[in-house]
C-alpha positions as CSV (number, residue, x, y, z in Angstrom):
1,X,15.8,-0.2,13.1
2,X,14.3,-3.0,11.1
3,X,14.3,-6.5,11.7
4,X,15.4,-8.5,8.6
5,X,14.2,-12.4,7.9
6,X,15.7,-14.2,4.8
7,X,13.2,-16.7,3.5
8,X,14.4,-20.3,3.2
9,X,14.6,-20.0,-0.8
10,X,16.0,-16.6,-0.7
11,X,18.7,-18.1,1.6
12,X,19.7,-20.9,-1.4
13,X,19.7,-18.3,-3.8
14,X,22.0,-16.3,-2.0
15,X,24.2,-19.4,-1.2
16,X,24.5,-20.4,-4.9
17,X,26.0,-16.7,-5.9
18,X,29.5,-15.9,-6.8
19,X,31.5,-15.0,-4.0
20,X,31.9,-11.0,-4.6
21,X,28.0,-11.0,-5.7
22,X,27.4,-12.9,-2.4
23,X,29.4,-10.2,-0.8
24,X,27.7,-6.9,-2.1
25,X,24.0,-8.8,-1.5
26,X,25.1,-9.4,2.2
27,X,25.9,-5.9,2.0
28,X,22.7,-4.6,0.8
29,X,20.9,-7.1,3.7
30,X,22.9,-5.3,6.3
31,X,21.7,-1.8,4.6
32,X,18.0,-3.1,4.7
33,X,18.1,-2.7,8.6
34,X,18.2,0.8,8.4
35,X,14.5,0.9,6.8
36,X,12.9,3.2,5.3
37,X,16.2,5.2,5.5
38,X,17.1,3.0,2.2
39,X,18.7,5.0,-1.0
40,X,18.3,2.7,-4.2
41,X,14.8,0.8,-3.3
42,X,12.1,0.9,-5.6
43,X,9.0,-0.4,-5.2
44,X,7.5,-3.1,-7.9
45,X,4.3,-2.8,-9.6
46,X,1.6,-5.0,-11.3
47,X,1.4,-8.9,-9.6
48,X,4.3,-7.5,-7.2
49,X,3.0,-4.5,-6.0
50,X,3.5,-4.3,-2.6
51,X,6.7,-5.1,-2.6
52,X,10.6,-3.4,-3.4
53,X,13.3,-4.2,-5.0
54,X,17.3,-3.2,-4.8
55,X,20.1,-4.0,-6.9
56,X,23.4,-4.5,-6.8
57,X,24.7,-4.6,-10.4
58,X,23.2,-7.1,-12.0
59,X,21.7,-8.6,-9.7
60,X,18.1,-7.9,-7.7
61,X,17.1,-8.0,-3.6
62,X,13.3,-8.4,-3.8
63,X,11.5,-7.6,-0.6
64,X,8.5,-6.8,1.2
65,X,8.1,-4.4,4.2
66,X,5.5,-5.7,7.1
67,X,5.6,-2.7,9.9
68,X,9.4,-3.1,11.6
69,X,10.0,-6.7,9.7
70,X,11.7,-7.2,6.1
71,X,11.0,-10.3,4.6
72,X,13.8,-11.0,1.8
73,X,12.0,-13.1,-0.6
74,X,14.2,-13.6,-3.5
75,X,17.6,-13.0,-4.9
76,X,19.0,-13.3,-8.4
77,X,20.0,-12.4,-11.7
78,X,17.9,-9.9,-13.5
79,X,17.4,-12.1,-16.2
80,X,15.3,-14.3,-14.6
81,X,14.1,-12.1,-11.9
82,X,11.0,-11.1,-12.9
83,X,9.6,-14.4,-14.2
């Protein structure tokens, strides 16, 4: 079982969602624990390699995997996810 750690922007981000989005991410957060046993990560490419991401409709979890530690980096819309 995974340890999971929300960064302090990630944690605004996820504050400032509507309140069913807010929901299904708190959802996927609890899911994360069970890493790597994770259905619907991918992982990123180019200046994120190293890093995954899930979705929950329209909306994105990115993350990075450090041995038994998931650091949640950022949370948002896809529109201006990847920027």
């Amino acid at each position: 079982m995974a340890k999971v750690i929300v960064t302090p922007q990630a944690v605004r981000a996820i504050e400032a969602l509507p309140l069913v989005v807010h929901a299904r991410v708190i959802s996927l957060l609890d899911r994360l624990e069970l890493w790597p046993a994770v259905s619907g990560a991918k992982p990123l490419s180019g200046t994120l390699a190293g890093r995954y991401r899930l979705r929950t409709g329209d909306y994105r979890v990115q993350f990075r995997v450090q041995g038994d530690t998931i650091a949640v980096e950022k949370v948002g819309h896809r529109d201006r996810f990847y920027d």
